[in-house]
Legacy VTK file of the C-alpha trace (Angstrom):
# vtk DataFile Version 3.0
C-alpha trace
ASCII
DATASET POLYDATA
POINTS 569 float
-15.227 270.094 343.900
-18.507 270.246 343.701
-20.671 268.419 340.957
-22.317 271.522 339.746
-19.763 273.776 339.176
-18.704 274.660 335.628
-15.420 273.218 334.301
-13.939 276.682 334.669
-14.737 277.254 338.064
-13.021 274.065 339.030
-9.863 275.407 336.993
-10.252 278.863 339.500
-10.834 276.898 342.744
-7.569 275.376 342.501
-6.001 278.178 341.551
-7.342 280.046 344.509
-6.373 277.027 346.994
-3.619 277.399 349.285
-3.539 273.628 349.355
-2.545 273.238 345.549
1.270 273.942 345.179
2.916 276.379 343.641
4.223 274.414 340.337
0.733 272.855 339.851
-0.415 276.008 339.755
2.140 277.125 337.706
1.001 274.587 335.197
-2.636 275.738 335.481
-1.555 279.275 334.690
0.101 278.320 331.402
-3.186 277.188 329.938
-5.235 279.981 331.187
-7.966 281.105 328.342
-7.731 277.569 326.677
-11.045 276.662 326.980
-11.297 273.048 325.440
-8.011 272.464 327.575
-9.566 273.556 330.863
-12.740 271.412 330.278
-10.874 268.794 329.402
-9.209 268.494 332.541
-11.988 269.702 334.858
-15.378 268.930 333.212
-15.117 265.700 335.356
-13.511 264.086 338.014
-11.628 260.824 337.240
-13.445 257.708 337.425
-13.249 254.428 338.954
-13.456 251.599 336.088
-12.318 248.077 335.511
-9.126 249.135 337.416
-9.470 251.956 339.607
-8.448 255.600 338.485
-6.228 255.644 335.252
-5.567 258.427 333.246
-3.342 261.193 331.504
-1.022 262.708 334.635
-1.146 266.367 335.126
-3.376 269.403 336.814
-6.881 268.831 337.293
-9.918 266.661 338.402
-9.513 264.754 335.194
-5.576 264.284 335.401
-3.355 261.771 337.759
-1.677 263.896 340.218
-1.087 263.747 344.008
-4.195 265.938 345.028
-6.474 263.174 343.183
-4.261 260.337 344.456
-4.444 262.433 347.554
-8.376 262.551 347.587
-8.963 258.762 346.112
-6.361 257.213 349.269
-8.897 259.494 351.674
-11.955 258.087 351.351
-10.263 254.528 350.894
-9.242 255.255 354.086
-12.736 256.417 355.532
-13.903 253.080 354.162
-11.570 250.856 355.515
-12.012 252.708 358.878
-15.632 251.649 358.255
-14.396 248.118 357.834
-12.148 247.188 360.230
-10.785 248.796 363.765
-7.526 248.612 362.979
-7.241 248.093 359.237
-3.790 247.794 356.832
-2.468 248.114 353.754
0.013 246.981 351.181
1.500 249.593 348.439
3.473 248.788 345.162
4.007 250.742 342.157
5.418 250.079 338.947
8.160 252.143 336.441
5.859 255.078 335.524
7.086 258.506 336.128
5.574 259.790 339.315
4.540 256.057 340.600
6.838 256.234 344.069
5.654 259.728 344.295
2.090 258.594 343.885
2.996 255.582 346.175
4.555 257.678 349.030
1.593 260.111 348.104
-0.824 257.355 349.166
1.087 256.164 352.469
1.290 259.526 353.943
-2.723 260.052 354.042
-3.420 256.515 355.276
-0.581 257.123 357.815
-2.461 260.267 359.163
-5.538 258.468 359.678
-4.164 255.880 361.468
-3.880 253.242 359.237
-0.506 250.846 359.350
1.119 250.495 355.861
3.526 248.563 354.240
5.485 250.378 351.197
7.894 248.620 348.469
11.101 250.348 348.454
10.950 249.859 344.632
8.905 248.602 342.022
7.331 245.640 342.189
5.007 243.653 339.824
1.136 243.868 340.769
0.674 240.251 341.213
3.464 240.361 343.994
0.963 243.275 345.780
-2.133 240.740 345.416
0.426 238.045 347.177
1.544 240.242 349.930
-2.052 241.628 350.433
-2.774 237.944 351.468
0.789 236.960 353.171
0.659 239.674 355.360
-2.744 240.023 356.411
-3.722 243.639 355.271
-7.266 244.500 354.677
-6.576 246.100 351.483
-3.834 246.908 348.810
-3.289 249.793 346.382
-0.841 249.704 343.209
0.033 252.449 341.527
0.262 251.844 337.630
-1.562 252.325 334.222
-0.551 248.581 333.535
0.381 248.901 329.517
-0.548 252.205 328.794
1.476 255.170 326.996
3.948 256.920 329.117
2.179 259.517 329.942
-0.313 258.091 331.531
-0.054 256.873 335.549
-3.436 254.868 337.509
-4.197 253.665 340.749
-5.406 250.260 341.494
-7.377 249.360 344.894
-7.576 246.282 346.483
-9.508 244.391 349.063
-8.313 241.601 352.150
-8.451 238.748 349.277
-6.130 240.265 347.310
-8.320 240.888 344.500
-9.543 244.383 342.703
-12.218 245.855 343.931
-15.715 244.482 342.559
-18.384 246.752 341.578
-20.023 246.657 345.124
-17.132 247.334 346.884
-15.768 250.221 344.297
-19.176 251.518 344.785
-18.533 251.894 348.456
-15.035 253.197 347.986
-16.528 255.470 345.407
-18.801 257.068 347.806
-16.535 257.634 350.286
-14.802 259.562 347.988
-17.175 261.945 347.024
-17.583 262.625 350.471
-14.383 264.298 350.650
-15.176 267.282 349.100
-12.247 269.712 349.570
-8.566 269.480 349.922
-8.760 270.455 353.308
-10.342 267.107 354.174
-7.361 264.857 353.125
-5.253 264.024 355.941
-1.439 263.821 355.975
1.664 263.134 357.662
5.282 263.380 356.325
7.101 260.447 355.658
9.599 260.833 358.963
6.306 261.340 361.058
4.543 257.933 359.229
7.804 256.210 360.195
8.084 257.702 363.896
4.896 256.622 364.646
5.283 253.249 362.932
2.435 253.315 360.530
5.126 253.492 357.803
6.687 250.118 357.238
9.071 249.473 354.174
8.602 245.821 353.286
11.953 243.613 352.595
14.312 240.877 350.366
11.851 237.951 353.021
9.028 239.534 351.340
10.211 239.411 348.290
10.741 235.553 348.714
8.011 233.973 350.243
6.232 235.774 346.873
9.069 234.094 344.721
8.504 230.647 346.624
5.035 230.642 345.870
4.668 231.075 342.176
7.610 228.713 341.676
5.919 225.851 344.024
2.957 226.132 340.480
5.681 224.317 339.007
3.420 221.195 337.251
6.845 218.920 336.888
9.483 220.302 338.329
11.928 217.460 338.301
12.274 217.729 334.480
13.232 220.899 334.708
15.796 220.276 337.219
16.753 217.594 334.585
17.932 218.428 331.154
14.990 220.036 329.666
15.560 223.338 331.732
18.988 223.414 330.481
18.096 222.860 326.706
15.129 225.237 326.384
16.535 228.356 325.311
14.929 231.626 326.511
14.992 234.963 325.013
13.071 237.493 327.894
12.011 241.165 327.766
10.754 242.784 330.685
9.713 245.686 328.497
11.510 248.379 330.403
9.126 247.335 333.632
8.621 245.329 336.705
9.403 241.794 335.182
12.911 241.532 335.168
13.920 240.331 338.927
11.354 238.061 339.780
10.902 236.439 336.256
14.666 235.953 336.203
14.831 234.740 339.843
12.135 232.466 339.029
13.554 231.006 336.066
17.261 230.247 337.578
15.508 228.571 340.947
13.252 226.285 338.813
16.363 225.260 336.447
16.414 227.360 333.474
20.355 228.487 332.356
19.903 229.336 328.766
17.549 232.448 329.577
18.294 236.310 327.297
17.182 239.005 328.234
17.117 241.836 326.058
19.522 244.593 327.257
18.267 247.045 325.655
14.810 246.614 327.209
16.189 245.335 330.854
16.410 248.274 333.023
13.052 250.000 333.984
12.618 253.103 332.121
9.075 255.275 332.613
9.363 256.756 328.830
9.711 252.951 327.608
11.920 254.672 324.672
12.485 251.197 322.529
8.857 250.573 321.509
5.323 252.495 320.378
3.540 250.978 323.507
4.997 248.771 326.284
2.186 246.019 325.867
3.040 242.112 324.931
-0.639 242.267 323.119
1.370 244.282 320.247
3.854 242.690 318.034
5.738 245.725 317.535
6.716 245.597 321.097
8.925 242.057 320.457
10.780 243.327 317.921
13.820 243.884 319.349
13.454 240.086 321.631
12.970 238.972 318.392
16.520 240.141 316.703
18.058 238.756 319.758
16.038 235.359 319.554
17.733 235.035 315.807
20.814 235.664 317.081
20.882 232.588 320.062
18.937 229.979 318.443
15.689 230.805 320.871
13.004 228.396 321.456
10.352 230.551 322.840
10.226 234.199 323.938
8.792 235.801 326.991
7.538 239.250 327.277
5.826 241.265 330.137
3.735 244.753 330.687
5.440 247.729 332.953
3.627 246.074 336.356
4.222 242.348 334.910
0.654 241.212 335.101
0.728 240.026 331.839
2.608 238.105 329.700
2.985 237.705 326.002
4.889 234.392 324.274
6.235 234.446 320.781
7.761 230.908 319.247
8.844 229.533 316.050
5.902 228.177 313.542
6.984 225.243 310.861
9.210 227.611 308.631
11.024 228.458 311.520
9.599 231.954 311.838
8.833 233.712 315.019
5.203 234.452 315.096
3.404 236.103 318.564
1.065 234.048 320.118
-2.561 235.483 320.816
-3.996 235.407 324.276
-6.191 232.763 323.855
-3.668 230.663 322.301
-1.240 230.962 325.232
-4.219 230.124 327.454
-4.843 227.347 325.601
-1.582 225.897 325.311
-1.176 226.426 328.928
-4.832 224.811 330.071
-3.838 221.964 328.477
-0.308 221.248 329.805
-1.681 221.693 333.106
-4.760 219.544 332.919
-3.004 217.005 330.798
0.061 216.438 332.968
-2.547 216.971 336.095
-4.361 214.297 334.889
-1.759 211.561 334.045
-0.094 212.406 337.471
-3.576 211.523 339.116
-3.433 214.886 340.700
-6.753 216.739 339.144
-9.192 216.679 341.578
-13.047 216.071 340.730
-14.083 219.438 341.097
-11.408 221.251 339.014
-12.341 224.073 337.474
-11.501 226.734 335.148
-12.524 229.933 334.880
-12.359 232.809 331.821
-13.871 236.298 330.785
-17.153 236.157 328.227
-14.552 237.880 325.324
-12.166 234.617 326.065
-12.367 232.024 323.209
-13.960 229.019 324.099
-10.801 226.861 322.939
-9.770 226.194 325.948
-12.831 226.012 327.492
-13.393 222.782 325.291
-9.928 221.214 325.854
-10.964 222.022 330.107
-13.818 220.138 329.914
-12.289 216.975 328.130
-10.717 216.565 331.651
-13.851 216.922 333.095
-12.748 220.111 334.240
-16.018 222.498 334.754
-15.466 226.207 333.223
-16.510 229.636 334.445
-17.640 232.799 332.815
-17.029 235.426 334.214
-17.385 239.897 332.887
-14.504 241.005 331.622
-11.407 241.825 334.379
-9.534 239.426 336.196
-11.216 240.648 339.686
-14.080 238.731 338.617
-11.689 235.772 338.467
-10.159 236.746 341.902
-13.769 237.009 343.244
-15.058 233.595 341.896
-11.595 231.929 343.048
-12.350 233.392 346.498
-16.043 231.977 346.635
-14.378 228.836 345.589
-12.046 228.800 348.485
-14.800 229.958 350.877
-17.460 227.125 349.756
-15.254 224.066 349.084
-17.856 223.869 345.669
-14.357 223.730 343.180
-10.750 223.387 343.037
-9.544 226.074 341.154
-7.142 225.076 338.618
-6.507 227.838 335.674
-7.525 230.875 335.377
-7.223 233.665 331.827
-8.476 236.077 329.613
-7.845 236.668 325.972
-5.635 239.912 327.245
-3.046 238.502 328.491
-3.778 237.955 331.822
-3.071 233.853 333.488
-3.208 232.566 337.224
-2.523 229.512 338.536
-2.364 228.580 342.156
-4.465 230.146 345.136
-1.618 232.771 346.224
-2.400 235.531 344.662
-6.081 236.778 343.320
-4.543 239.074 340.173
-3.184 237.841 336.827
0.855 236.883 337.286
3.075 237.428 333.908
5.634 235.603 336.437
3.414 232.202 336.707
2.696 232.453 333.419
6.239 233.462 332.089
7.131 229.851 334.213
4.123 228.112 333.256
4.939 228.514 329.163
8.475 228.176 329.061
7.796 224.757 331.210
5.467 223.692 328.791
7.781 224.368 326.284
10.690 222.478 327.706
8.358 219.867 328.736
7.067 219.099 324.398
10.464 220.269 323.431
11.682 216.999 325.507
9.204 215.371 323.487
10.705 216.465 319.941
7.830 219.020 319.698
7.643 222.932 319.298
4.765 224.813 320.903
3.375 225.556 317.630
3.149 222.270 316.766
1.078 221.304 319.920
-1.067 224.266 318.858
-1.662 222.640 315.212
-2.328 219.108 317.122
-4.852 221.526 319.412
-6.397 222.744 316.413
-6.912 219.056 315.158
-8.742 217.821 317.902
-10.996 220.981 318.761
-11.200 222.785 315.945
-9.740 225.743 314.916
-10.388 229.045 316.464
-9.389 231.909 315.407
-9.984 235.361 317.302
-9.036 239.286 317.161
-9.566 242.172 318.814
-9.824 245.328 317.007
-10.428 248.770 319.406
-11.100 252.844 318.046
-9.666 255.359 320.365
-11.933 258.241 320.902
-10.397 260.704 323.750
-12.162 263.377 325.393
-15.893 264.446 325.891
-16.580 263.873 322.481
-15.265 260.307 322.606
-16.973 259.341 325.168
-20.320 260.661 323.447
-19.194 258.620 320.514
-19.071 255.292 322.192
-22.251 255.638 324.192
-24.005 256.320 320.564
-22.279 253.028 319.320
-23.560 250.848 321.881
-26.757 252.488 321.750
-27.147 251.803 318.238
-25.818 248.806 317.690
-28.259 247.618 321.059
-31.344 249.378 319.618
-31.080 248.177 315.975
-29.464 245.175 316.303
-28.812 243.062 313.212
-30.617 240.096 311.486
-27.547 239.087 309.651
-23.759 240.006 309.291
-21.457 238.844 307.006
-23.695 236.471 305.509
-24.564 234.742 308.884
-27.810 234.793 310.795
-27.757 236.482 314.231
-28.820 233.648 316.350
-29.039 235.783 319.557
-27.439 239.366 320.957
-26.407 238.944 324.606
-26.763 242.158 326.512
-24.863 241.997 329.772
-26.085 245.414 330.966
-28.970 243.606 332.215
-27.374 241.360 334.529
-27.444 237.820 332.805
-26.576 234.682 333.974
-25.855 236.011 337.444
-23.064 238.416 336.255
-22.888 242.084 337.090
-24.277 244.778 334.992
-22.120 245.575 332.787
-22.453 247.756 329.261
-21.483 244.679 326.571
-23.340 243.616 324.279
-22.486 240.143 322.544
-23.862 238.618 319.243
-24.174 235.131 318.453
-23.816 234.333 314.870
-25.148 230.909 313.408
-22.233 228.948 313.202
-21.259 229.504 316.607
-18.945 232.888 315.475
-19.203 235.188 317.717
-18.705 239.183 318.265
-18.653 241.564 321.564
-18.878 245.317 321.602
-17.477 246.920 324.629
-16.531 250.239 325.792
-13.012 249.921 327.454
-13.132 250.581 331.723
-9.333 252.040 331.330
-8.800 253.623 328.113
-10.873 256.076 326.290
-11.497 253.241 323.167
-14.350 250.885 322.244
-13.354 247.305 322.199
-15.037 245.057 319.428
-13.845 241.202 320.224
-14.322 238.546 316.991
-14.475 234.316 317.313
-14.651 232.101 314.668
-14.217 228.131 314.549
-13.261 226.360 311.283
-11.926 223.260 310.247
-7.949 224.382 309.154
-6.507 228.273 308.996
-7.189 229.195 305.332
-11.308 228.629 305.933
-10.917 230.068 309.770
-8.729 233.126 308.861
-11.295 234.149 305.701
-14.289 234.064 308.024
-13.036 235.779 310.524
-11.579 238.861 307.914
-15.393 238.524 306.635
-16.518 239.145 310.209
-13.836 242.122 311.079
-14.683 243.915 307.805
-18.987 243.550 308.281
-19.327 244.914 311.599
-15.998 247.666 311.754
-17.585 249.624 308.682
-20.946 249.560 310.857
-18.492 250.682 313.955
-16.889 253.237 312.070
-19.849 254.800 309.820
-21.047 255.622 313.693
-17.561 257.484 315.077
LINES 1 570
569 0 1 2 3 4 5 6 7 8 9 10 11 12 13 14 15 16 17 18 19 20 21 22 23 24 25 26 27 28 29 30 31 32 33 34 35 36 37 38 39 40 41 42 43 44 45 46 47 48 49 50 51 52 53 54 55 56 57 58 59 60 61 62 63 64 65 66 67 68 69 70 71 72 73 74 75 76 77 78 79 80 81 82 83 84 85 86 87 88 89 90 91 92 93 94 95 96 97 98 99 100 101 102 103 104 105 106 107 108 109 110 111 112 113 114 115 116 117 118 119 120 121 122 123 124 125 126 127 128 129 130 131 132 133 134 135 136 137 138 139 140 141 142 143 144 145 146 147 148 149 150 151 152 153 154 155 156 157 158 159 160 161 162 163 164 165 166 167 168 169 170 171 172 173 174 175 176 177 178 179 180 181 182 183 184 185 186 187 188 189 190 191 192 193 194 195 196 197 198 199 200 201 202 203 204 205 206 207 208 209 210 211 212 213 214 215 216 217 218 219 220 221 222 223 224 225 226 227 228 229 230 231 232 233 234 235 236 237 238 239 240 241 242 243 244 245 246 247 248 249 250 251 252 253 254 255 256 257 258 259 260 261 262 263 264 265 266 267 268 269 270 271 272 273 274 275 276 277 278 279 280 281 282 283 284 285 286 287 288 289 290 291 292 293 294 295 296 297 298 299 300 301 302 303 304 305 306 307 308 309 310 311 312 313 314 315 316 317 318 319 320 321 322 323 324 325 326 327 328 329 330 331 332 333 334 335 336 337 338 339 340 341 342 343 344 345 346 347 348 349 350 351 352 353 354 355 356 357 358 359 360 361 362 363 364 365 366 367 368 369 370 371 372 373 374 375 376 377 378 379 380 381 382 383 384 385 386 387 388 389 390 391 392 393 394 395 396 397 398 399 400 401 402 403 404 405 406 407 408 409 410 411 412 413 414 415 416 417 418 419 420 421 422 423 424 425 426 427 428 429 430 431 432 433 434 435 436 437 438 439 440 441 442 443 444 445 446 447 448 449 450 451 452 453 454 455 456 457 458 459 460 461 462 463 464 465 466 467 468 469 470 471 472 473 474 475 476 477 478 479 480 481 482 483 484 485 486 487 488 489 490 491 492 493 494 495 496 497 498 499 500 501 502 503 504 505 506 507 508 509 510 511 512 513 514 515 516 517 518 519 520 521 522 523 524 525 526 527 528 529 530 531 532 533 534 535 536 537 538 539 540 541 542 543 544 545 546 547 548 549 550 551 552 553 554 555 556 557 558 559 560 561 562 563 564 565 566 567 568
């Protein structure tokens, strides 16, 4: 495993070790002489980015299997042992292929270095981990998922005593430790009967499941209307997307007094090849076409979709023709900042120091509509861990009361439970709010338009390039290097006020390789290379005053800077 070795000596090393099984090798052997197949999978090991390791599963440094899993959970381990003297830790997986393999994987090698674990007997959503990292005590979590990713794909996901991803500094740490385990020989194991004899093996139970279900419906912001009629009148269409979703979002619903929920049979049961839609992700409209059908069919008022490990959660509801139309990320966030700060407010229950935080790619919509409450709001880098980590500071310095926090990808917390994005509170959280205006003769989109009204309209997209491999990744590092080396004067007939590069460090943040123009009329537009996913991201903000003058900046925006983006992959 060493650093220097060429990608084909990797390929013979595991060949040659009588730690690698025989089907893995099996595997290997099938691509023998393919060179551009070998380096792909050896000519690195996988990395740690904005969510641990994620990538393609298969043989090789630069594939998801059990010996990497294996490896990664070892020097977790060797940190934690670092850390604590008698450390713990919390495992969930999602409905991937190999994920309870990968989660059992994981147990055994903390189990043989001594370290007490408590194991899902099925999948669970990630939030619930980041809960039950906190409820019980542990010292860290892992999750085993690749979130919305295509089915072939499987990740790992560490966390620390907060309940939160791991920051950079603490990755870093983890990271090292990793590198120090240099062979196979090094991981430690016990089987699953030995883990169990021993008692270092614990499978976790329905009261777990609970006091997690207990605490994301106690977010509830009026829950005696719901136990009224508006829970019974809202009707629900939900799709769990073949994932995690469907037991807690559905448990969550009936105990907070929704009856008139749908959920979409063909997309109920988890299913790892997710074999109804392109990509299991709420983010793509594709994905809600068949909640959408159903929706027709029963008269819905709002539907409700979430990822394979529920962490996030798209909403799709009817605009003034009566059309369904899928609600962006920010505009969920929005909606859902103000119903909470409104209702807060008039119930004389927002405290001085509320605040709300969001990711520099979030629109500043409902960063506006926060601070009309006198609510102060928080940037943080892209990745909800950064929320997690300023929510924890928050807790630990009495400075704020956290209130709401998002990010344009889906991802929504309320409440101090958990320290991950939860589809499930936000699955609650929207349909609420939409029970709540529908009370009021109102639709969600309407509320949206009224939004619009008052703050101005803002409009925002997100357009990514995939670009796999070596290659890709060559590709990207050129595009940031050119567009932060030659950065423009003008774009689409706008000055460029300023270009924000966060790789130095600014405003306190991390390092981190985005770089951010500011256009003159406050538009705005982010390059960044994705942590998870071999694509560059390229975020777009515009504020107008009404859709049609909104909408044609913001195509004048997409259209300047992609044919810049493109003429460079």
């Amino acid at each position: 495993m060493s650093m220097v070795k060429t990608p084909n000596e990797v390929y013979e090393s595991w060949l040659n070790d009588p730690n690698v099984d025989e089907v893995t090798k099996e595997e290997l052997l099938a691509i023998k002489g393919e060179e551009a197949e070998i380096e792909d999978r050896f000519y690195r090991e996988l990395e740690f980015g904005t969510g641990g390791l994620r990538g393609v599963m298969g043989a090789g440094t630069n594939r998801m299997n059990r010996y990497v899993i294996g490896r990664a959970t070892q020097g977790f381990a060797n940190y934690l042992l670092g850390q604590s003297s008698s450390p713990s830790v919390v495992i969930a997986h999602d409905s991937r292929s190999n994920s309870d393999v990968f989660a059992l994987e994981a147990a055994c090698v903390l189990a043989a270095n001594g370290i007490k674990t408590h194991l899902f007997r099925s999948l669970r959503p990630t939030p619930q981990l980041s809960f039950a990292v906190k409820d019980l005590k542990a010292t860290g979590g892992i999750v085993i998922t690749a979130s919305h990713n295509p089915p072939e794909y499987n990740g790992y996901k560490v966390y620390n005593a907060e309940g939160g991803q791991l920051v950079p500094h603490e990755a870093e740490q983890v990271i090292a430790n990793i590198r120090e385990v240099q062979s196979f020989d090094a991981v430690k194991r016990l089987t699953q009967s030995e883990a169990e004899r021993q008692g270092l093996l614990n499978w976790l139970g329905d009261e777990d499941d609970q006091r997690y279900i207990d605490a994301v419906v106690e977010q509830t912001v009026q829950p005696e209307i719901l136990k009224g009629q508006a829970g019974k009148d809202l009707s629900v269409v939900f799709t769990p997307l073949h994932g995690a979703g469907n037991i807690p979002i559905q448990r969550v619903l009936a105990q907070t007094g929704f009856t008139n929920v749908h959920v979409v049979p063909e997309q109920e049961q988890p299913n790892a090849m997710f074999p109804t839609v392109k990509s299991p992700n709420p983010e793509e409209h594709e994905a809600f076409t068949l909640a959408i059908e159903l929706a027709d069919e029963v008269g819905a008022d709002i539907i409700v979709g979430t990822d394979p490990d529920c962490d996030r959660m798209g909403a799709v509801v009817k605009n003034d023709e009566g059309r369904y139309v899928v609600l962006t990320g920010n505009q969920s966030g929005a909606l859902m900042v103000n119903y909470l700060l409104s209702n807060r407010k008039a119930q004389g229950k927002l405290p001085e120091n509320a605040a709300v935080i969001k990711t520099i790619v979030t629109s500043e919509m409902g960063a506006d509509i926060a601070a009309s409450y006198g609510c102060e709001v928080f940037n943080t880098l892209t990745g909800f861990k950064y929320i997690g980590e300023k929510m924890s500071e928050f807790q630990a310095t009495g400075s704020h009361t956290f209130m709401f926090g998002y990010e344009e990808s889906y991802g929504y917390l309320t409440g101090m439970y958990a320290r991950d994005k939860d589809a499930v509170v936000a699955a609650l959280l929207i349909c609420e709010a939409a029970a709540y205006y529908k009370s009021q003769g109102k639709t969600l989109y309407q509320v949206l338009l009224e939004l619009y009204e008052k703050y101005g309209t803002y409009l925002e997209k997100l357009e990514s390039r995939t670009l796999k491999g070596k290659n890709g990744v060559e590709q990207i590092a050129a595009i940031m290097e050119d567009w932060r080396s030659n950065p423009p004067g003008e774009i689409a007939g706008k000055p460029v006020e300023r270009m924000l590069d966060y790789a130095g460090g600014l405003d306190g943040l991390p390092s981190e390789n985005v770089l951010k123009f500011i256009l003159g009329d406050g538009s705005w537009f982010c390059l960044r290379p994705s942590g998870t996913e071999p694509k560059i991201k390229v975020y777009f903000a515009v504020r107008g005053t009404g859709l049609d003058e909104a909408e044609a900046a913001l195509k004048r925006l997409i259209s300047a800077v992609m044919a810049r983006v493109d003429s460079l992959s």
